[in-house]
N, CA, C and O atoms as a DFTB+ gen file, in Angstrom:
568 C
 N C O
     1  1      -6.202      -3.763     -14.638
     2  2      -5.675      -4.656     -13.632
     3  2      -6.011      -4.181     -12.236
     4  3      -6.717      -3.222     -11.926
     5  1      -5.410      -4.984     -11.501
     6  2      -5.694      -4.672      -9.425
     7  2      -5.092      -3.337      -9.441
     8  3      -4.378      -3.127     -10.422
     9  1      -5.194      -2.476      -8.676
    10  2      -4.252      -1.305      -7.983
    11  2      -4.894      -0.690      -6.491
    12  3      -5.959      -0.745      -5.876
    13  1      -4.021      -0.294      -6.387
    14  2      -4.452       0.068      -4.843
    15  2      -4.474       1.753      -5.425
    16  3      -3.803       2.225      -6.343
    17  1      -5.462       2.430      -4.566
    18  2      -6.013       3.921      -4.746
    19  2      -5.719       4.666      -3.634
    20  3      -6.190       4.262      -2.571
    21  1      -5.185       5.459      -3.633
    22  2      -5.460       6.856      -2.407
    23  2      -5.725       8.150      -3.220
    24  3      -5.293       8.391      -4.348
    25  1      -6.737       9.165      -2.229
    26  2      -6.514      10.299      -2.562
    27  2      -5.959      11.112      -1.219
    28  3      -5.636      10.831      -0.065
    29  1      -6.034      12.173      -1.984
    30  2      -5.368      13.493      -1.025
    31  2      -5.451      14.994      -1.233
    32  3      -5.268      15.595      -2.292
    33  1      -5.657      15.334      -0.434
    34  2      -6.015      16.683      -0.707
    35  2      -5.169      17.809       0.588
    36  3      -4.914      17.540       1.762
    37  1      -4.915      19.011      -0.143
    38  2      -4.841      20.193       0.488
    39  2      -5.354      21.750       0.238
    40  3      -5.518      22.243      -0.878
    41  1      -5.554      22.363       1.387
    42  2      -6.331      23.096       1.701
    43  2      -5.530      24.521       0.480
    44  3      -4.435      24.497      -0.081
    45  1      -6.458      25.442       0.448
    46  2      -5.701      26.392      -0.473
    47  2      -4.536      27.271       0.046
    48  3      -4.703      28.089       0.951
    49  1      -3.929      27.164      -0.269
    50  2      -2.278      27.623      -0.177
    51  2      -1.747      29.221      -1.506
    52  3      -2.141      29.424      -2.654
    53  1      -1.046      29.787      -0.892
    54  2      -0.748      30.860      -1.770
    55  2       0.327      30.218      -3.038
    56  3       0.410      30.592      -4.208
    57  1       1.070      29.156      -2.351
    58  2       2.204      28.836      -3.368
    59  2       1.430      27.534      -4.170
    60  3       1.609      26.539      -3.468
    61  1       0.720      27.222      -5.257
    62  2      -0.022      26.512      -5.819
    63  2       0.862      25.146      -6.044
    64  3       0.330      24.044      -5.908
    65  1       2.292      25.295      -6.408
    66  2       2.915      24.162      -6.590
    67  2       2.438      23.275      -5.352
    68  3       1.723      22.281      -5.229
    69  1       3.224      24.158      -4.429
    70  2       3.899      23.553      -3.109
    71  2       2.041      22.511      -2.809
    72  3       1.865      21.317      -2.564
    73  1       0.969      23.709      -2.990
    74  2      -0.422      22.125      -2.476
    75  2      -0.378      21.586      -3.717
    76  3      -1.540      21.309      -4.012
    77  1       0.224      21.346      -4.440
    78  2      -0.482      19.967      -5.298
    79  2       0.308      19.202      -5.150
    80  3      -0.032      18.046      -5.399
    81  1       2.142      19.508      -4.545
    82  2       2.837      18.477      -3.719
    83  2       2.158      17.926      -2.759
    84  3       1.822      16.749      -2.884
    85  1       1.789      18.707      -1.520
    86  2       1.139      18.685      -0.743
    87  2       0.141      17.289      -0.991
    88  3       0.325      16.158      -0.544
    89  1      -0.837      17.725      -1.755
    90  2      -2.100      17.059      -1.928
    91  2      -1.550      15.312      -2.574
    92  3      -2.053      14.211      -2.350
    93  1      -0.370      15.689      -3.400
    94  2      -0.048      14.326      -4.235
    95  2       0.284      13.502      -3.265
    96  3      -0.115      12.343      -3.380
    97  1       1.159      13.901      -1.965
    98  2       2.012      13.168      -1.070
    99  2       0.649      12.647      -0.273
   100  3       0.614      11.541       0.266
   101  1      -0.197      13.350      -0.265
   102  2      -1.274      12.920       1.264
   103  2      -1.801      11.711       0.526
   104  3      -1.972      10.644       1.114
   105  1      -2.158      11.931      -1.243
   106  2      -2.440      10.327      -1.560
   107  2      -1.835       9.366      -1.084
   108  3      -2.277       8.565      -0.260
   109  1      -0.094       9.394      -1.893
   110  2       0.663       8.529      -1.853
   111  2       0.975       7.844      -0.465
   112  3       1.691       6.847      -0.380
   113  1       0.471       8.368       0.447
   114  2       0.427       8.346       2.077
   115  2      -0.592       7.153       2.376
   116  3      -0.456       6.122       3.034
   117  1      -1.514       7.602       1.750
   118  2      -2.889       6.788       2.009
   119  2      -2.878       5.403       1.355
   120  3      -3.472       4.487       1.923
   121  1      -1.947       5.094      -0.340
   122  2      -1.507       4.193      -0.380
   123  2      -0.662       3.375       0.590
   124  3      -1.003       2.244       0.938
   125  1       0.323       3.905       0.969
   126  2       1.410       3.617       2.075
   127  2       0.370       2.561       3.185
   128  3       0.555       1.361       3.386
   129  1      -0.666       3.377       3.754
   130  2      -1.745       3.152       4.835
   131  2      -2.360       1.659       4.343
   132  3      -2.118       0.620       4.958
   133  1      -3.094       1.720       3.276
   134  2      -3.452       0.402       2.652
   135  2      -2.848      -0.462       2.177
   136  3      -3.215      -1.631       2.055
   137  1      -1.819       0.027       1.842
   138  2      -0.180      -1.171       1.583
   139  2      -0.170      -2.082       2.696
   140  3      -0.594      -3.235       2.631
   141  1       0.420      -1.435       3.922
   142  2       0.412      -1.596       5.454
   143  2      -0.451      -2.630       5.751
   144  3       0.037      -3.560       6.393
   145  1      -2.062      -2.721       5.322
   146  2      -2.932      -3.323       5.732
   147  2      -2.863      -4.639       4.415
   148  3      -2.489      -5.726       4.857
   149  1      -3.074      -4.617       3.428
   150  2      -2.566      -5.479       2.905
   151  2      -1.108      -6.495       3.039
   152  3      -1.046      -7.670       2.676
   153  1      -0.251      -5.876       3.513
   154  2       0.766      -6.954       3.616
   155  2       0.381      -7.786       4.925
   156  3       0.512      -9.010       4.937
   157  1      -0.165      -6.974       6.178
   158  2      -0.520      -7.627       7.336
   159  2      -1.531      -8.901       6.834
   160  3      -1.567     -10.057       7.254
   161  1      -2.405      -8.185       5.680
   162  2      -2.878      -9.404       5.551
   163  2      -2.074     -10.540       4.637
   164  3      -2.557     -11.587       4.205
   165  1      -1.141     -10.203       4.515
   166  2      -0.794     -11.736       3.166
   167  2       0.116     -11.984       3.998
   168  3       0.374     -13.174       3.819
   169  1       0.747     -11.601       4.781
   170  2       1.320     -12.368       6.442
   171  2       0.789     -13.125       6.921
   172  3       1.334     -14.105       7.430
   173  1      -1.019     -12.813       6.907
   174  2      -1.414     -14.047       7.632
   175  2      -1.304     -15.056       7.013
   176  3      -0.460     -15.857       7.414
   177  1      -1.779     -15.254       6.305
   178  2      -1.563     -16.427       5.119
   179  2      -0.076     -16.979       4.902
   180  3       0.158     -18.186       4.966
   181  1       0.794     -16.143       4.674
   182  2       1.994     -16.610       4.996
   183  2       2.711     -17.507       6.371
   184  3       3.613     -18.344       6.332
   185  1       2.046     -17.052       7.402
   186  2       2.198     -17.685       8.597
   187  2       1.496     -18.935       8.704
   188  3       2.108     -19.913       9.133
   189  1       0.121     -19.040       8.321
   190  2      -0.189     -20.301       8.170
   191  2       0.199     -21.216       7.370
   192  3       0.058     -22.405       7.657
   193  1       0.834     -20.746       6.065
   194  2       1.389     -21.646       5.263
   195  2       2.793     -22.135       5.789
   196  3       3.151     -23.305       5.650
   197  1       3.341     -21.454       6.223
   198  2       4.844     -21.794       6.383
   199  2       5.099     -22.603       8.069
   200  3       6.060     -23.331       8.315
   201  1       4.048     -22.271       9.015
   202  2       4.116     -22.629      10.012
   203  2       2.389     -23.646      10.943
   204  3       1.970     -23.818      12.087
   205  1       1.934     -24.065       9.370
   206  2       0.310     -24.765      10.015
   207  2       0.067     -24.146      11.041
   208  3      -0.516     -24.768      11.930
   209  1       0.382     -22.897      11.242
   210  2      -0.264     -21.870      12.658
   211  2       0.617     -22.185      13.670
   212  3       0.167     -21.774      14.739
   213  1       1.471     -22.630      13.767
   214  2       2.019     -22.693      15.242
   215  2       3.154     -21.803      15.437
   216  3       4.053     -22.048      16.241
   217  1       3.088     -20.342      14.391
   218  2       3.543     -19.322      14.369
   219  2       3.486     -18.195      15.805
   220  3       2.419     -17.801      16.274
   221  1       4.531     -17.893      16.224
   222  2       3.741     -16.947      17.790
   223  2       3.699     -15.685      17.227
   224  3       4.329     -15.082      16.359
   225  1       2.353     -15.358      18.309
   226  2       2.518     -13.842      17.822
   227  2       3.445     -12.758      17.935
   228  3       3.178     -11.582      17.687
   229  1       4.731     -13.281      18.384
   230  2       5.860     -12.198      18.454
   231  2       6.186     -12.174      17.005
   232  3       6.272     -11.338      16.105
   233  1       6.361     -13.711      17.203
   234  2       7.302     -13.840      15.894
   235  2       6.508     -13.681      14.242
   236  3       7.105     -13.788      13.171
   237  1       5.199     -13.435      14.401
   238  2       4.718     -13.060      13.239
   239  2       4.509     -11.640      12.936
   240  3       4.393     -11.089      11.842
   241  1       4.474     -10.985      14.545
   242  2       4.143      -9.502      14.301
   243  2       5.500      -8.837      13.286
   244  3       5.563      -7.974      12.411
   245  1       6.799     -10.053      14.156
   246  2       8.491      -9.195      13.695
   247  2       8.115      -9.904      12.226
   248  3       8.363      -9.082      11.344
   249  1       7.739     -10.815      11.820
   250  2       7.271     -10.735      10.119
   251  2       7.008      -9.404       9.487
   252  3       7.711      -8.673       8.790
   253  1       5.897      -9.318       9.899
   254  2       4.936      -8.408       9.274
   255  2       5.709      -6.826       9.302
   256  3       5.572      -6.070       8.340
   257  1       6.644      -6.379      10.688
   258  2       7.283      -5.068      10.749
   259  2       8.514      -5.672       9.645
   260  3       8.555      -4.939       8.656
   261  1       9.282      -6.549       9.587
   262  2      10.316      -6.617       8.872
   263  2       9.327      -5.957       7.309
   264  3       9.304      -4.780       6.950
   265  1       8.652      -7.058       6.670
   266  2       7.628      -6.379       5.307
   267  2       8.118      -4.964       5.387
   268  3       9.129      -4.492       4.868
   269  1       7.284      -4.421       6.075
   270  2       6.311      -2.553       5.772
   271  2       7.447      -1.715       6.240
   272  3       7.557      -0.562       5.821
   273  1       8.558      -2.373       7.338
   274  2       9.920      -1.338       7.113
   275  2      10.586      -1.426       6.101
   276  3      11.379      -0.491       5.987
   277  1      10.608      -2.059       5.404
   278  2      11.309      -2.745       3.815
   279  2      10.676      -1.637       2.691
   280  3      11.221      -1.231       1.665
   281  1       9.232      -1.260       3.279
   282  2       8.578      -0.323       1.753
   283  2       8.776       0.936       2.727
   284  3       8.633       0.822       3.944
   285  1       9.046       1.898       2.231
   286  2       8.960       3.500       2.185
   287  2       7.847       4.255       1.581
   288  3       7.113       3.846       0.681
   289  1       7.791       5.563       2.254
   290  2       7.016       6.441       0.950
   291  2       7.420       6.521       0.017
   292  3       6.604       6.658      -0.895
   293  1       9.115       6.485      -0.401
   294  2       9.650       6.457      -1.364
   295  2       9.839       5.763      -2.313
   296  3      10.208       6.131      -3.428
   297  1       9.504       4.253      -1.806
   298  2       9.383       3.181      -2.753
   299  2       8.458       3.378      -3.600
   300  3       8.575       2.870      -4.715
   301  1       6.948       4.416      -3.171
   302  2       5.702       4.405      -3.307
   303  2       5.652       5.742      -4.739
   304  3       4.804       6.276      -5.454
   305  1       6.985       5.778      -4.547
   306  2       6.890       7.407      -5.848
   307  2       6.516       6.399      -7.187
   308  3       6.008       6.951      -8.163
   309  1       6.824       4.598      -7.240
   310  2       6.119       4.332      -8.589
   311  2       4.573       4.694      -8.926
   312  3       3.999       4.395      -9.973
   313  1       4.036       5.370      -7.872
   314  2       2.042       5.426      -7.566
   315  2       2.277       6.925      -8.234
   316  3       3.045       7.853      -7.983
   317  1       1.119       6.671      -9.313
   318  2       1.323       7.068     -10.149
   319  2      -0.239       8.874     -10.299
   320  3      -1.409       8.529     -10.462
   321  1      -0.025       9.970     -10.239
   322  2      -0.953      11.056      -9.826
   323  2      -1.626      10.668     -11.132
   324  3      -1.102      10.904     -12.221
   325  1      -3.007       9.960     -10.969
   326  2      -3.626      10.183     -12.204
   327  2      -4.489      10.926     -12.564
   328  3      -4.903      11.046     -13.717
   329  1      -5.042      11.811     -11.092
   330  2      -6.053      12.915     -11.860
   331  2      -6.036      13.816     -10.557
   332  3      -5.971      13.361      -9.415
   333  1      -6.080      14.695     -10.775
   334  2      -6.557      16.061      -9.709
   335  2      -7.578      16.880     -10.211
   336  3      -7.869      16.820     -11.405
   337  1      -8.279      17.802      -9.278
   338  2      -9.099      18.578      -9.574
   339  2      -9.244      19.328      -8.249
   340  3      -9.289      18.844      -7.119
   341  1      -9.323      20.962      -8.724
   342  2      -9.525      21.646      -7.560
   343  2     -10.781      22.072      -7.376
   344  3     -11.630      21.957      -8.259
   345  1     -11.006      22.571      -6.284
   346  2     -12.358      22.865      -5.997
   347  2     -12.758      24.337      -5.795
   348  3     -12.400      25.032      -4.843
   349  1     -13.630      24.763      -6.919
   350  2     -13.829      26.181      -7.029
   351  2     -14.177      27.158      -6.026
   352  3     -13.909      28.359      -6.000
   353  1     -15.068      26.169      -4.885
   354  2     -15.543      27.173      -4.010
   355  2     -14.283      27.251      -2.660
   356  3     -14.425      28.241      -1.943
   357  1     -13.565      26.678      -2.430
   358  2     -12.839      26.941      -1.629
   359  2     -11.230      26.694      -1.872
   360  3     -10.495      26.849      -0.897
   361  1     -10.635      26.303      -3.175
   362  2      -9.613      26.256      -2.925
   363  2      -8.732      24.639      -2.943
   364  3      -7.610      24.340      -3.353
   365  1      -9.523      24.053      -2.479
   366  2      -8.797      22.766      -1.886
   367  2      -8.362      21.858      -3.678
   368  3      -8.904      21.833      -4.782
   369  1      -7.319      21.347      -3.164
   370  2      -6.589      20.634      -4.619
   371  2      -7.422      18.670      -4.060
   372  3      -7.556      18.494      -2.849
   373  1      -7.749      17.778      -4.790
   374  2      -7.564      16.451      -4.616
   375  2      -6.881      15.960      -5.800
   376  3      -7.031      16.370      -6.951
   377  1      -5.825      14.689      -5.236
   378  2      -5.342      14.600      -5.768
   379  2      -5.356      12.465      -5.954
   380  3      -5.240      11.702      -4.995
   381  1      -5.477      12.160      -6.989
   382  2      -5.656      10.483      -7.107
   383  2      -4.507      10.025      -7.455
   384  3      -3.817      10.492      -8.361
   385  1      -4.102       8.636      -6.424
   386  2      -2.365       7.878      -6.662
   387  2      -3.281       6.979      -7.233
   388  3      -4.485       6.733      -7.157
   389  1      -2.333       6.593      -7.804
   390  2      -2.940       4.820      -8.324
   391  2      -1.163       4.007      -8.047
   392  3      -0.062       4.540      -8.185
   393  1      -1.546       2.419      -7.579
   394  2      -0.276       1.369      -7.692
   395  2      -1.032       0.567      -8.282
   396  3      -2.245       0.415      -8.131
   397  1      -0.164      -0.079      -9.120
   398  2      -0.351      -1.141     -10.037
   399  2      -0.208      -2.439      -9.099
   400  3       0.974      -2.501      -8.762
   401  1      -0.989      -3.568      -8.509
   402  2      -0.367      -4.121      -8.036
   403  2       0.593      -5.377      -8.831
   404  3       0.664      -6.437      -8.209
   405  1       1.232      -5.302     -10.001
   406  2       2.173      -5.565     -10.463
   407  2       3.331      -5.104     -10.083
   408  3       4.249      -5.885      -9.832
   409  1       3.481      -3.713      -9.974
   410  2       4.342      -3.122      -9.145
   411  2       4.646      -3.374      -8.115
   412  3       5.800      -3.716      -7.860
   413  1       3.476      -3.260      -6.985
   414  2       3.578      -3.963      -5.542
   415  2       4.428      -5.066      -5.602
   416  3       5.561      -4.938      -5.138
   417  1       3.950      -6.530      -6.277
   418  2       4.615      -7.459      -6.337
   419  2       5.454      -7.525      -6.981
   420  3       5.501      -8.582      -7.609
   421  1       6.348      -6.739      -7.186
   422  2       8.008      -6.498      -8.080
   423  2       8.672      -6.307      -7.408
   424  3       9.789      -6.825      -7.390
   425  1       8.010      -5.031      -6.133
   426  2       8.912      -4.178      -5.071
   427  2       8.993      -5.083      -4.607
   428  3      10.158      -5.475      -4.554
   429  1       7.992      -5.987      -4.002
   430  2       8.420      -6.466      -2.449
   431  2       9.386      -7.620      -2.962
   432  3      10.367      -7.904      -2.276
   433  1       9.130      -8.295      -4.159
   434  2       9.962      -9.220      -4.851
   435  2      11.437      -8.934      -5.078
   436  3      12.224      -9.869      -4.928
   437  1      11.929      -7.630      -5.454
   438  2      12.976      -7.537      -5.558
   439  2      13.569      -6.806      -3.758
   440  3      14.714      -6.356      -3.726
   441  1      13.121      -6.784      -3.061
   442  2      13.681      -6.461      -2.040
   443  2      14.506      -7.516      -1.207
   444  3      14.109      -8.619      -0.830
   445  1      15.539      -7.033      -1.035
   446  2      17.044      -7.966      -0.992
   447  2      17.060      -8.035       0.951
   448  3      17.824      -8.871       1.433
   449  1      16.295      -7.234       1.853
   450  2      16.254      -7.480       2.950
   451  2      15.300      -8.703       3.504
   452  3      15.340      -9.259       4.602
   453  1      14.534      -8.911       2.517
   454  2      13.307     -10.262       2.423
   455  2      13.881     -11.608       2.602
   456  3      14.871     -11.616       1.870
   457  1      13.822     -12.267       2.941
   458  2      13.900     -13.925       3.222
   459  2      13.536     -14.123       2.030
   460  3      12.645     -13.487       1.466
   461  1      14.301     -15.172       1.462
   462  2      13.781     -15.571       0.334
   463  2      12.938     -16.394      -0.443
   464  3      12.780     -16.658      -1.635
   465  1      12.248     -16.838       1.102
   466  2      10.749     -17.949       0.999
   467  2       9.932     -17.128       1.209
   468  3       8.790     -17.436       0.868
   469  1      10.116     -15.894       1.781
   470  2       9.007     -14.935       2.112
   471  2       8.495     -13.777       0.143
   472  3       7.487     -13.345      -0.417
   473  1       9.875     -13.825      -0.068
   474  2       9.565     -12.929      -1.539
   475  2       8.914     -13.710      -2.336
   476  3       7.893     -13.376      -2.937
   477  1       9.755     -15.413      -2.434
   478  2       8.759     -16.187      -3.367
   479  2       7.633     -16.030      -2.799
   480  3       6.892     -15.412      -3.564
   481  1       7.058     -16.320      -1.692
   482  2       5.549     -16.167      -1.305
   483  2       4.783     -14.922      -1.728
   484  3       3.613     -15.016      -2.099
   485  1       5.301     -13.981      -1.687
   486  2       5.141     -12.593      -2.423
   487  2       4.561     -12.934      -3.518
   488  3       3.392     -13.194      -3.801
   489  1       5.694     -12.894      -4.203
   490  2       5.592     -13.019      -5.420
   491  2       4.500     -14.206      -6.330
   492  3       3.982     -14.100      -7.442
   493  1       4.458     -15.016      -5.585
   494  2       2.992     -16.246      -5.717
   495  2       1.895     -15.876      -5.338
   496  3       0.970     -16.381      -5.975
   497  1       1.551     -15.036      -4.374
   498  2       0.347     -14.803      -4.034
   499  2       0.076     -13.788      -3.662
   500  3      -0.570     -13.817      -2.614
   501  1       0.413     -12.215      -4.311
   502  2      -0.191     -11.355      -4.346
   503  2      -1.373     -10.921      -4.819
   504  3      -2.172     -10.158      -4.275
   505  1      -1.443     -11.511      -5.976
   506  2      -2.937     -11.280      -6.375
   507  2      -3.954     -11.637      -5.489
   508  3      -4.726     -10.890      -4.888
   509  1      -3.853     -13.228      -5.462
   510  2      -4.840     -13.494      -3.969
   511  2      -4.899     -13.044      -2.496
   512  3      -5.850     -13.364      -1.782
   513  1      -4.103     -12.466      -2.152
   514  2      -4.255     -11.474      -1.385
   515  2      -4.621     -10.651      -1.151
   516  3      -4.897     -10.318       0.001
   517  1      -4.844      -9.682      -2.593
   518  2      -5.160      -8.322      -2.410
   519  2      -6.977      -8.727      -2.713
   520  3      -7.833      -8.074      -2.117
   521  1      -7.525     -10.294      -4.070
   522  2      -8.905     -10.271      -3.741
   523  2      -9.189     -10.689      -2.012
   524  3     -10.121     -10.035      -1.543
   525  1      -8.578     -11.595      -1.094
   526  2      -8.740     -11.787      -0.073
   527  2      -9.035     -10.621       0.876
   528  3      -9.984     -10.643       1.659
   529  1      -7.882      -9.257       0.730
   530  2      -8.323      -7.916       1.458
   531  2      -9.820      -7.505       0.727
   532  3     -10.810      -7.272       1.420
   533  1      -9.837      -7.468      -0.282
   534  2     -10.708      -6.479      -1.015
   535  2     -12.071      -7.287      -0.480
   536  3     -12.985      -6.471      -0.364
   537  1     -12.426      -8.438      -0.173
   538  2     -13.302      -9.031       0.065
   539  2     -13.702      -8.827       1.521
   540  3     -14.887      -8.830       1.853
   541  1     -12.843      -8.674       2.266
   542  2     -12.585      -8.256       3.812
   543  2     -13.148      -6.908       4.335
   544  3     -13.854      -6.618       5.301
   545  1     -12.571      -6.190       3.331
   546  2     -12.986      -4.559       3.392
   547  2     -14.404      -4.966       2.782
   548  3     -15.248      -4.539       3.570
   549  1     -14.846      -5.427       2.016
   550  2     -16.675      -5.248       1.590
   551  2     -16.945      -5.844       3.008
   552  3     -17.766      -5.202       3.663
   553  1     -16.514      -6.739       3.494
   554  2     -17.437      -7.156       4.308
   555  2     -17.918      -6.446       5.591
   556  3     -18.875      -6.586       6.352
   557  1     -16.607      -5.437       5.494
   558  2     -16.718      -4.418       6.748
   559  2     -17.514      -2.910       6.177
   560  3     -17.631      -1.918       6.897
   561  1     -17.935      -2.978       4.970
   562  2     -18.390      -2.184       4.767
   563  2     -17.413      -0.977       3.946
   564  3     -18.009      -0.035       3.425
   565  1     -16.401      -1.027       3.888
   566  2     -15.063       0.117       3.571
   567  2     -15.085       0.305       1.363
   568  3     -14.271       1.035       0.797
């Protein structure tokens, strides 16, 4: 299925746990980062649907911050460490999150601070959203 990817890495450390925390969180971070950019984008779409554009940009930006203050890093502990590997010559841990975006669209769905035309919208069109980003990012090259 869709998922959104981060990695992360940290530098070599004496306490081995503490960097592969380290390294797991800098993924789960980087999800967080592309989350961020994905919801901005299914905002837009949301704004045009709900308002044929005559949405202002105050009032869509306070959309889009209401969203991404609603998700946490903590929400993000469902992203799941699916592979690490350290690196022999120096030390450094990387570490791979994966989100399901099934998940994505559960969280933001069950989040009770959401408007509730905004979650159904969620919840309807996440998938097309995330091919809409993913198509966005090729086009920029990412």
């Amino acid at each position: 299925g869709k998922a959104f990817y981060g990695v992360g890495s940290a530098p070599k450390m004496i306490d081995v746990s503490m960097q592969r925390d380290r390294a797991n969180n800098r993924a789960r971070r980087q999800i967080l980062q592309i989350f961020n950019n994905y919801i901005a984008y299914m905002m837009k779409d949301y704004a045009r649907s709900t308002t044929a554009g005559d949405m202002s940009k105050e009032s869509y930006e306070a959309d889009v911050l209401q969203v991404q203050k609603t998700i946490s890093i903590g929400d993000l502990n469902g992203a799941q460490i699916v592979d690490s590997w350290r690196d022999p010559s120096d030390g450094t841990i990387y570490s791979l999150a994966v989100l399901d975006l099934a998940a994505v669209a559960e969280l933001l769905a069950n989040k009770g601070e959401l408007d509730a035309k905004l979650r159904d919208y969620v919840r309807a069109n996440a998938a097309k959203a995330f091919d809409d980003l993913e198509k966005e990012e090729a086009k920029r090259g990412h």
